[in-house]
C-alpha positions as CSV (number, residue, x, y, z in Angstrom):
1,X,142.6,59.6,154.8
2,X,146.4,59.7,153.4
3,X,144.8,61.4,149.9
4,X,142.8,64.3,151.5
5,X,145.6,65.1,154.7
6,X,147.4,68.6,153.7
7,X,151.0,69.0,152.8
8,X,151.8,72.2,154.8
9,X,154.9,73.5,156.3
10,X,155.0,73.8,159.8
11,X,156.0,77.2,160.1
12,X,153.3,80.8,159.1
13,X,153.9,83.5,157.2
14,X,155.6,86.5,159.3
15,X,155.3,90.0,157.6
16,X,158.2,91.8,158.3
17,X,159.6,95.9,157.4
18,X,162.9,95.8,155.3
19,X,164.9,98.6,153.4
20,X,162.6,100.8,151.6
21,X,159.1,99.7,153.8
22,X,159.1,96.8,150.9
23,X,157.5,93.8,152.6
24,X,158.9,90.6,152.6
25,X,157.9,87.3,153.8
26,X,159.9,85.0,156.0
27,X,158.7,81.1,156.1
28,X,159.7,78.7,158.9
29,X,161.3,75.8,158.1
30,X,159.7,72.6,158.0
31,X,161.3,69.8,160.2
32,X,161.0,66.6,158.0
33,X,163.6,65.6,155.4
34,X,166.6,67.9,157.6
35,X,169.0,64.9,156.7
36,X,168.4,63.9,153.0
37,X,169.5,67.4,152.1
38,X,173.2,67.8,151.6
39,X,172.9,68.4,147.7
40,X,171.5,71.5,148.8
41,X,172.5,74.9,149.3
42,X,172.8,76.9,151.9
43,X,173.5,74.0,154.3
44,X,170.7,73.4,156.5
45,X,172.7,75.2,159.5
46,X,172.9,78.2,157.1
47,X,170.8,81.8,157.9
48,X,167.3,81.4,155.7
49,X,167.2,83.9,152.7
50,X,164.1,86.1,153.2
51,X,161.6,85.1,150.3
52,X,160.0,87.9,148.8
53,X,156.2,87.7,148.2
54,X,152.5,88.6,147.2
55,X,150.4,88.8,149.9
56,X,147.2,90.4,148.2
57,X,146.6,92.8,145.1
58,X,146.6,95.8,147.7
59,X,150.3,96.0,148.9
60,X,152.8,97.6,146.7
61,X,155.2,96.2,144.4
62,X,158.5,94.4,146.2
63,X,160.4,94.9,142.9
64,X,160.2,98.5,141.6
65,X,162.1,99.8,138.3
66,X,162.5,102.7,135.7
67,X,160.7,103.1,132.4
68,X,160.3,99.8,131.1
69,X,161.7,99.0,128.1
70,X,159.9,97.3,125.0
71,X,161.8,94.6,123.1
72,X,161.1,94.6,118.9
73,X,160.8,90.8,118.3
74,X,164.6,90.7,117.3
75,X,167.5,89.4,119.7
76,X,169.7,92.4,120.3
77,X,173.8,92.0,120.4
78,X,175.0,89.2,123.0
79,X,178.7,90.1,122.8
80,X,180.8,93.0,122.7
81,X,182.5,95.1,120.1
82,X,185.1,92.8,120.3
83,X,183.4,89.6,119.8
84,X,183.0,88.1,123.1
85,X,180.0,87.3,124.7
86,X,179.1,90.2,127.4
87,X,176.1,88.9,128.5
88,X,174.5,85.8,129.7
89,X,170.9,84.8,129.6
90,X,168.9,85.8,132.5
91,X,167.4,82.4,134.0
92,X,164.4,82.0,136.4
93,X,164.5,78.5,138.5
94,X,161.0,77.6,139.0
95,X,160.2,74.7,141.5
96,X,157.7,73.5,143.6
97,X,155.7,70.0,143.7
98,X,154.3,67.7,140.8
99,X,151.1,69.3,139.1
100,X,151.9,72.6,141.2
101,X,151.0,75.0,138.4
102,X,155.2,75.7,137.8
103,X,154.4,75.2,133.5
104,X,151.5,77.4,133.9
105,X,153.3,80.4,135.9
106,X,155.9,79.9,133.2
107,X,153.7,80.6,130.4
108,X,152.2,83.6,132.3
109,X,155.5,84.5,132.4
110,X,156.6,84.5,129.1
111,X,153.4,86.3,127.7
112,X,153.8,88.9,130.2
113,X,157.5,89.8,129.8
114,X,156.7,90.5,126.1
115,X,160.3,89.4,125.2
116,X,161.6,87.4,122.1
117,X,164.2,85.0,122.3
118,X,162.6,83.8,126.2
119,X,163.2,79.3,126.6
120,X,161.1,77.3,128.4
121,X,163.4,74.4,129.8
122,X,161.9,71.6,131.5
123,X,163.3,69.1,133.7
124,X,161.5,66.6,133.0
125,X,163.5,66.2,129.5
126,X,166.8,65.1,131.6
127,X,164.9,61.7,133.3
128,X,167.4,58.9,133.1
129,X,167.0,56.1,130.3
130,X,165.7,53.5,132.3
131,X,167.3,49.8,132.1
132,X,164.7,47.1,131.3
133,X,164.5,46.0,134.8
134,X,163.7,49.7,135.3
135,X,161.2,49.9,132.7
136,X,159.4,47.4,134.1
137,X,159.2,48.6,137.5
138,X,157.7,51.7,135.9
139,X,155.0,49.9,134.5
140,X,154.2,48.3,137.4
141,X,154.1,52.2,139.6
142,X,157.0,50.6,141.6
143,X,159.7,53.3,140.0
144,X,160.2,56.5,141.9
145,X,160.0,59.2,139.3
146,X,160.6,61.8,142.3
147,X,164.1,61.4,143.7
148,X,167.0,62.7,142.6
149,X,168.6,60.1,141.2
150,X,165.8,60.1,138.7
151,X,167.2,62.8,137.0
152,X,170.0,63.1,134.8
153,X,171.8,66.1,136.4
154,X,175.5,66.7,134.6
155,X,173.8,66.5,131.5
156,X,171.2,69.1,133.1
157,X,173.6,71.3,134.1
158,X,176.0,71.2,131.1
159,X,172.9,71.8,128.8
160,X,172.1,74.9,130.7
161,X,174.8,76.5,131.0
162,X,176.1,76.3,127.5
163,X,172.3,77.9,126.9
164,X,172.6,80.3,129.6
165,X,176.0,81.3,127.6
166,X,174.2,81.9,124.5
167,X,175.5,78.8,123.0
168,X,173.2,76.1,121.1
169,X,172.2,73.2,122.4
170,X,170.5,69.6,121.9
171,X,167.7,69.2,124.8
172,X,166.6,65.4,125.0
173,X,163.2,64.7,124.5
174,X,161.5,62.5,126.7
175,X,158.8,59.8,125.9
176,X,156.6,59.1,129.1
177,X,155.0,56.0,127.6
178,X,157.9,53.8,127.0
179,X,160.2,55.9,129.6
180,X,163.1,56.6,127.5
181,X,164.4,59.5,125.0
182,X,163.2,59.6,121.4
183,X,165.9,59.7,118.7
184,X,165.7,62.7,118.1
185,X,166.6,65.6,120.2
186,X,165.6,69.2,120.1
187,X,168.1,72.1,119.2
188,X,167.3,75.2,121.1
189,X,169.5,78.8,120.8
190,X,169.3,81.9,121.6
191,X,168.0,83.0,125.0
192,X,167.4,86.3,126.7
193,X,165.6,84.9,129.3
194,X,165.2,81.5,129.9
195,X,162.7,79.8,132.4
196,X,163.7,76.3,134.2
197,X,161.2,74.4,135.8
198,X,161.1,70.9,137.6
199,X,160.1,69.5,140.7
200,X,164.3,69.7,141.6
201,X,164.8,72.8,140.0
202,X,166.9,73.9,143.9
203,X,168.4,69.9,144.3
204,X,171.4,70.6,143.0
205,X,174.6,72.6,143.7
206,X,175.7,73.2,140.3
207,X,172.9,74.1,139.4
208,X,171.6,76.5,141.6
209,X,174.3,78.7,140.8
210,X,173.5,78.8,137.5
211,X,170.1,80.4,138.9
212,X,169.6,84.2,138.3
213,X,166.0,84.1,140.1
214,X,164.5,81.5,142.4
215,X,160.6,81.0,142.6
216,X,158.9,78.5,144.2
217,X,155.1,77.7,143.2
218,X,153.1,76.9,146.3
219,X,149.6,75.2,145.5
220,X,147.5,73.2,147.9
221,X,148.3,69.4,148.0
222,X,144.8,68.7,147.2
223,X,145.0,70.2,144.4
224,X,148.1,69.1,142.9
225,X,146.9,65.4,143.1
226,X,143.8,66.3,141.3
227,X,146.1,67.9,138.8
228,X,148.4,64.7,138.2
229,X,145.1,62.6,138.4
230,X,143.9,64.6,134.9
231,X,147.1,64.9,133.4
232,X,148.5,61.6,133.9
233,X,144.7,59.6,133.1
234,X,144.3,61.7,130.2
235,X,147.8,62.5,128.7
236,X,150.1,59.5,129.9
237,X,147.8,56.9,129.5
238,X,148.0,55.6,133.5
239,X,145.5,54.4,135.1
240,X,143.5,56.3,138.3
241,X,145.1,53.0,140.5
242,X,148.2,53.1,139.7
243,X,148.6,57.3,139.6
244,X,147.0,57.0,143.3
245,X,149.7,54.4,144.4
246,X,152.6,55.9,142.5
247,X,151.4,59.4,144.7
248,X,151.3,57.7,147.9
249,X,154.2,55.6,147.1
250,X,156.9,58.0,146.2
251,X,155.4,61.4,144.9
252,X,153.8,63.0,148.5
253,X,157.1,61.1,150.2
254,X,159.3,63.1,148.1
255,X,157.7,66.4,148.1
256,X,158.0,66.1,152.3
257,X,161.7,65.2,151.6
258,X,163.1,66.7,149.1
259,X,161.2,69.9,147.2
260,X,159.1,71.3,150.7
261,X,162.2,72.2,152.1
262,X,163.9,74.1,149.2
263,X,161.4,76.5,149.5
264,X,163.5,78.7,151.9
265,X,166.0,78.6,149.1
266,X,163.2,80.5,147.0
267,X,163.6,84.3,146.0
268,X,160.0,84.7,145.4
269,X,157.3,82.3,147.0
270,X,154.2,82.2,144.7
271,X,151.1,80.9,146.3
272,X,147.8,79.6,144.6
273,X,150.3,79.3,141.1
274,X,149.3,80.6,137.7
275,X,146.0,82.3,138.9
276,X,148.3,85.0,141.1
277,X,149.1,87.8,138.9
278,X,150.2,89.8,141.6
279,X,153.3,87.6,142.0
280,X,153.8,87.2,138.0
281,X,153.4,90.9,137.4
282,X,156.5,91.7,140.4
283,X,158.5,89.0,138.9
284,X,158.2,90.7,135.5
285,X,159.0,93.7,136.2
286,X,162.3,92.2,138.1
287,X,163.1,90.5,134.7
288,X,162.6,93.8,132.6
289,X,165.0,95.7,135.6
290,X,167.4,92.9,134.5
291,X,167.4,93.1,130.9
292,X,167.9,97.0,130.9
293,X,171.3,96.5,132.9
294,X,172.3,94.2,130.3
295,X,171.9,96.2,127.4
296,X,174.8,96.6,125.1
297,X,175.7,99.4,122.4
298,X,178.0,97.7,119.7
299,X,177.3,99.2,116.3
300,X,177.8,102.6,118.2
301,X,180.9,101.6,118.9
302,X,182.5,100.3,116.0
303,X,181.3,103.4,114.0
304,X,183.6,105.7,116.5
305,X,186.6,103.6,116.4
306,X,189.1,105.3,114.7
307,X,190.7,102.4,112.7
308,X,194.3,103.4,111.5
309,X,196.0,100.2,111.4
310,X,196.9,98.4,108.2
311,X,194.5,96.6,106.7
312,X,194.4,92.7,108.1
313,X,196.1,89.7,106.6
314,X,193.2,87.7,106.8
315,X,191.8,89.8,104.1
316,X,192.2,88.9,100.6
317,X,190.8,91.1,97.8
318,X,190.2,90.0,94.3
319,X,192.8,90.8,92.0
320,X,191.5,94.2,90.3
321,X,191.4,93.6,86.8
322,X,190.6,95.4,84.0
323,X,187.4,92.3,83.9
324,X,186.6,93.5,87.8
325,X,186.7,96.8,87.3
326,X,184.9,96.6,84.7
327,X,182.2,94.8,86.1
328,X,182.3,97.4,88.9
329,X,181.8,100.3,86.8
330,X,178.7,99.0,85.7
331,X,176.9,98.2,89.2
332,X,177.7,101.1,90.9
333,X,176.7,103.8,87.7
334,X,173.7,104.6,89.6
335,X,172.2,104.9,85.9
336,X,172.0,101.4,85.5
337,X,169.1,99.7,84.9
338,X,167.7,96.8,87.1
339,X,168.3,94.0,84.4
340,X,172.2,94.8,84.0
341,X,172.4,95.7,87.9
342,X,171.1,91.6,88.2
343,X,173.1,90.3,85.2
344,X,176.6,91.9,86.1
345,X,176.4,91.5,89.4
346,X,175.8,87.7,89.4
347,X,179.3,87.9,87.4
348,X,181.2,89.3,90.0
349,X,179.3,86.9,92.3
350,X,180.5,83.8,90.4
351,X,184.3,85.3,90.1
352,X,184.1,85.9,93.8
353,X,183.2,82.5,95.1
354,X,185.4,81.1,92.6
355,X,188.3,82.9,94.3
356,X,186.8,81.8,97.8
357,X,187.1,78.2,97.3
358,X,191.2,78.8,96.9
359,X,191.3,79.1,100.1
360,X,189.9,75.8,101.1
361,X,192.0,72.6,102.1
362,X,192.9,70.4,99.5
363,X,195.3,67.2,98.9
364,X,197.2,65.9,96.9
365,X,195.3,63.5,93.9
366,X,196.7,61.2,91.4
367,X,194.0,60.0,88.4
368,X,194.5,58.2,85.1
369,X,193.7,60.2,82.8
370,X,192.1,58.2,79.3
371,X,194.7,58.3,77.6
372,X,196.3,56.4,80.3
373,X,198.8,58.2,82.1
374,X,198.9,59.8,85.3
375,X,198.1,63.2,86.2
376,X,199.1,64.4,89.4
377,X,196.1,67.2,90.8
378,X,194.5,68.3,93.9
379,X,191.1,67.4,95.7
380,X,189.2,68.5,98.4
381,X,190.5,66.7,101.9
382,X,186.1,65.1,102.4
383,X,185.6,68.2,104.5
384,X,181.6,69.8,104.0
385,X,181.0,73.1,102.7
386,X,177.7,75.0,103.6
387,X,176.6,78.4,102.9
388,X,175.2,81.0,105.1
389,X,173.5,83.7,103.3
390,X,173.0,87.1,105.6
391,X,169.2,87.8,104.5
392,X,168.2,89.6,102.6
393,X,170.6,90.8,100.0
394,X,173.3,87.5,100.7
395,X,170.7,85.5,99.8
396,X,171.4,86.9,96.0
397,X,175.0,85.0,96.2
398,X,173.6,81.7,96.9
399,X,172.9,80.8,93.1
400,X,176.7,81.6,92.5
401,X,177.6,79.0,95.3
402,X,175.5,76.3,94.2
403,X,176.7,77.0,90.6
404,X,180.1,75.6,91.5
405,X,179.3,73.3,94.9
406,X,177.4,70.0,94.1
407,X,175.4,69.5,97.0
408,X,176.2,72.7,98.8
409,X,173.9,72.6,101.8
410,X,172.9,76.5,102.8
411,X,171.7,78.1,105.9
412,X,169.9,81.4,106.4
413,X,170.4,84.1,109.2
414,X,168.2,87.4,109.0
415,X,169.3,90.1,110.8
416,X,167.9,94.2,110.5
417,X,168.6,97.1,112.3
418,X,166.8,98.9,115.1
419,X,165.9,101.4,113.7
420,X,165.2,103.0,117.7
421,X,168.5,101.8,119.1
422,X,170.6,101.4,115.8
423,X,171.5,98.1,117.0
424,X,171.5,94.6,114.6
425,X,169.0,92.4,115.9
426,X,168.6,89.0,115.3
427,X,165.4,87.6,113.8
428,X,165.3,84.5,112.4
429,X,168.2,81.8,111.8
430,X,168.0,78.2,110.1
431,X,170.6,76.4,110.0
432,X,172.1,72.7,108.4
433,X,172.1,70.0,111.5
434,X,176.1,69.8,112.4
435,X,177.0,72.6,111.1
436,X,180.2,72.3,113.4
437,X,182.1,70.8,111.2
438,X,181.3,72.1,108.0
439,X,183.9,75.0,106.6
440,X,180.7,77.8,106.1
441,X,180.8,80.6,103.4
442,X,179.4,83.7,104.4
443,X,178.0,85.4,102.4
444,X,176.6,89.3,102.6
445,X,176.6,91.5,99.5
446,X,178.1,94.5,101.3
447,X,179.8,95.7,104.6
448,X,179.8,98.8,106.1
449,X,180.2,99.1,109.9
450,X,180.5,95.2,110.2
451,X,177.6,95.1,112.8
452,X,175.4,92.9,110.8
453,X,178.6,90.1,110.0
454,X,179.5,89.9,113.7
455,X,176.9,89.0,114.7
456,X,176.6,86.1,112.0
457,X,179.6,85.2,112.5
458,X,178.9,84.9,116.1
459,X,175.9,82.9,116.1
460,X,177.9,80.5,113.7
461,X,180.5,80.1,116.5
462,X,177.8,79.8,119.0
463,X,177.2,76.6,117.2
464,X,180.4,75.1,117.8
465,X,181.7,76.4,113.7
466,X,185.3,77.0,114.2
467,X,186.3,80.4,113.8
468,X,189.1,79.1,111.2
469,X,186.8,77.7,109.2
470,X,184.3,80.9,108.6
471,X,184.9,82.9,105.6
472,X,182.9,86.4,105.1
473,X,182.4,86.7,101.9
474,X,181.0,90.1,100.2
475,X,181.0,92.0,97.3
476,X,181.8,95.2,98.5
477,X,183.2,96.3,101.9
478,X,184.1,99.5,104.2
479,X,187.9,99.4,106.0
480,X,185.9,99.9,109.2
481,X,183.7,96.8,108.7
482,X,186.9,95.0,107.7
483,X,188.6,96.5,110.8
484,X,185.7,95.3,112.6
485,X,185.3,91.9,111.9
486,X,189.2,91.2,111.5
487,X,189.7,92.3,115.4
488,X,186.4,90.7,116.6
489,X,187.8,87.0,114.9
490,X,191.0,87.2,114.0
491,X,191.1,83.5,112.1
492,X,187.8,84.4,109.8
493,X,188.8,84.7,106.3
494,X,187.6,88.1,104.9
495,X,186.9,87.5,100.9
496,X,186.3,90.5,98.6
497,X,186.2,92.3,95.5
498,X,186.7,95.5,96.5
499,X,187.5,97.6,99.7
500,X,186.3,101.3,100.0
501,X,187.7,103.6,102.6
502,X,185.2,105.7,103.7
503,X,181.5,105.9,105.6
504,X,179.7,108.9,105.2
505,X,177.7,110.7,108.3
506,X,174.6,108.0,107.9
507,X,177.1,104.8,107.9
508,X,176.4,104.6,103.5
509,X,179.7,102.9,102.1
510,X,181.8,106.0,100.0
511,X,181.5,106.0,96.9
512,X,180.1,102.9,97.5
513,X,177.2,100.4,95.2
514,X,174.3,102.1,96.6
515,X,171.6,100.2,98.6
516,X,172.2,96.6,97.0
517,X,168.8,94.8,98.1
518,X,166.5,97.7,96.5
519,X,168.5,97.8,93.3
520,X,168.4,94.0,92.9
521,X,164.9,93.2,93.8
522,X,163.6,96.0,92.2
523,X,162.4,97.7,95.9
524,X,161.8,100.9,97.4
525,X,163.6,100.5,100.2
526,X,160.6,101.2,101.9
527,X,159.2,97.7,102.3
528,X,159.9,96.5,106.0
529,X,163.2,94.2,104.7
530,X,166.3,95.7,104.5
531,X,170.0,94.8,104.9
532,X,172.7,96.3,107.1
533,X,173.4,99.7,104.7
534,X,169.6,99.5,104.2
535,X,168.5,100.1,107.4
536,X,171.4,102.8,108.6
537,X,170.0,104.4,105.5
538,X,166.6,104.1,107.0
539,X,167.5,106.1,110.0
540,X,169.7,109.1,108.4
């Protein structure tokens, strides 16, 4: 019968020695589907890439590497000490046939590789809209979900490779009971490894390319059509007639066609799916061998820079009064007590972001005033404002902000230290939906190396925030994390009330306010949260 005959390639498996005695596994190809192939690369003429495989739990690993290294659940530094991004997400192509186990081997994966920040992209979001005459042939089982032209591949390969860059993205989200996209998509940032899978994860140029890793999931045909009986009966609402004809139809067809001969294209073959740990286990420790040649040292490196240029012109300092100073001789007298440290401090908040919101655009604006005459004034040119607050301690500045914005909307980014690698991580971020074209206030209460601000600062451009339109905004700052930022982003605005030279041996800000967080909240400094001087205080 057409259901029960097996899907097989042609070919065997053929053990062979390579560099090293590592064993490899060559596949020959499979005849059928030669000609409908010329999205593909290598061209079918080409040499075959060897496929590395398991063959059983007794042969040794293919992929071998140092002293793995554990991740903290934070997203260490992207980009350079100058700002640019350095390094790209690591992606894994998964492919292999409908119901072939490709979601499952992903989630192994993932919970192996014991990595933060890791997306799970699936290609089944980028299905075309369908036109009515479409949608109805998809009711009927008479539209082929499996070819190519099913899918929706610029939009595919544009959306994962601005993710790949460590840009944010929208990902469509598709509904398999009316066959379209729901209204609302889903935003997804910040990768370190990201996982594609599809049943055309290798059918396209473009996007093979934009492949670090290429594994191919190899189950029996028998079972895969068992699999898509359950999921689409019990998930999809279909019925066990039409799932049987739609198979026959177009899903085994395709397979033949268009994903059984990719598999030479494969970097890994993984046979029997999810259930072989072998494979998942040597494709881990690839992925960690990875990761550990993309590691990056920025704080490091902006402490040693020896800054002797002049201070930037995109920093502005507020005017030091007798009011200012004032105010600063009462927060940093260590002997202060809490309730003062809180009271002044929000004084020098509201003065500062006051003297911020000079520097946005405005226009000229007539009114009538009630006496009736004409007075001739400014207004803002319509343009949002949002807040960002750099958690913990910039969080304290958001009250000032919303004190003198109506509406202000405010995001959140939390960043600490590593306090093994001295590194800023990134933890947690929430932001307002289109941001991009919003001029953002950022807000930190103090800056020492600048670490902890670049890296806001970069994840604001990485949502499309136009580096003209950030301003860093902080109550206290070092030259070097002035230095810092200014060279990193040359357009940001740098708003302060005060600039102190010097950073002692543990990165503490000289003379400097003291750890602002633990002083305003009344902490130990002891208590797991901690801001950027917080946590280089940590590790002194």
């Amino acid at each position: 019968m057409a259901l029960t005959n097996r899907s097989r390639l042609r070919g065997r498996r053929i053990p062979m020695e390579t560099e090293g005695g590592k064993i490899l596994s060559s596949r020959s190809d499979s005849g059928s589907g030669e000609d409908s192939l010329d999205r593909l690369l290598p061209p079918a003429g080409a040499p075959r890439r060897k496929s590395a495989t398991s063959l059983s739990k007794s042969e040794p690993p293919l992929l071998r590497t140092g002293t793995r290294t554990i991740y903290t659940a934070g997203r260490p530094p992207w980009y350079d000490e100058h700002g640019a991004q350095s390094k790209e997400a690591f992606v894994i192509g998964l492919c292999g046939g409908s119901a072939s186990g490709k979601t499952t081997v992903a989630n192994k994966i993932i919970e192996a590789l014991d990595v933060p920040w890791v997306v799970l992209l699936s290609m089944d979001s980028f299905y075309k809209v369908l036109s009515s005459e479409e949608q109805a042939l998809a009711a009927s089982n008479d539209y082929n979900f499996d070819h190519p032209s099913a899918f929706d591949f610029e939009l595919l390969v544009a959306t994962l490779r601005k993710l790949k860059q460590g840009r944010s993205v929208k990902i469509p989200v598709y509904d398999f009971t009316t066959h379209g996209r729901q209204k609302d998509w889903k935003t997804v940032y910040g990768a370190s490894v990201i996982i594609f899978e599809g049943i055309m994860s290798f059918a396209d140029k473009e996007l093979l390319q934009l492949l670090d890793m290429k594994i191919f999931v190899d189950t029996d045909s028998d079972i895969r059509l068992v699999r898509r009986l359950r999921r689409d009966i019990t998930e999809r609402g279909r019925d066990i007639e039409g799932v049987i004809k739609q198979y026959n139809k177009f899903v085994k067809p395709a397979f033949e066609q268009y994903i059984e001969p990719t598999m030479r294209l494969a970097d890994i073959v993984v046979p029997r799916g999810g259930g072989n740990m072998v494979a998942i286990d040597l494709i881990v420790q690839h992925v960690h061998s990875q990761l550990e040649e993309r590691e990056l040292s920025v704080r490091a490196l902006l402490a040693s820079a020896q800054q002797i240029q002049p201070l930037p012109q995109t920093l502005c300092v507020l005017e030091s009064t007798p009011q200012v100073r004032g105010l600063h001789t009462i927060i940093r007298n260590k002997e202060t007590s809490r309730d003062e440290f809180i009271f002044y401090s929000k004084r020098l908040m509201r003065l500062l972001i006051e003297h911020a919101l000079t520097f946005l655009p405005s226009q000229l604006c007539v009114v009538q005033t009630p006496q009736g005459h004409e007075y001739e004034g400014r207004s803002s040119n319509g343009k949002g404002i949002t807040g960002v607050s750099i958690l913990r301690a910039g969080e304290t500045m958001e009250p000032a902000l919303r004190a003198v914005c109506k509406d202000v909307r405010i995001g959140k980014i939390l960043i600490q230290t590593n306090l093994d690698s001295g590194e800023p991580e990134l933890h947690y971020l929430r932001l307002p939906k289109d941001i991009s074209e919003d001029h953002v206030i950022l807000m930190d209460s103090t800056v020492s190396t600048g670490a902890a601000a670049m890296m806001a600062v970069r994840v604001l451009l990485d949502h499309e925030v136009q580096e003209e339109k950030i301003m860093l905004v902080s109550l206290l700052m070092a030259e070097l994390g002035v230095h810092s930022v200014a060279y990193a982003f040359p357009k940001v605005k740098i708003i302060t009330t005060a600039v102190d030279k010097r950073l002692d041996d543990c990165l503490h800000v000289i003379p400097g306010i003291g750890d602002f967080g633990d002083r305003y909240f009344g902490t130990d400094g002891c208590d797991g949260w901690s801001d950027e001087d917080d946590k280089e205080q940590a590790s002194c």
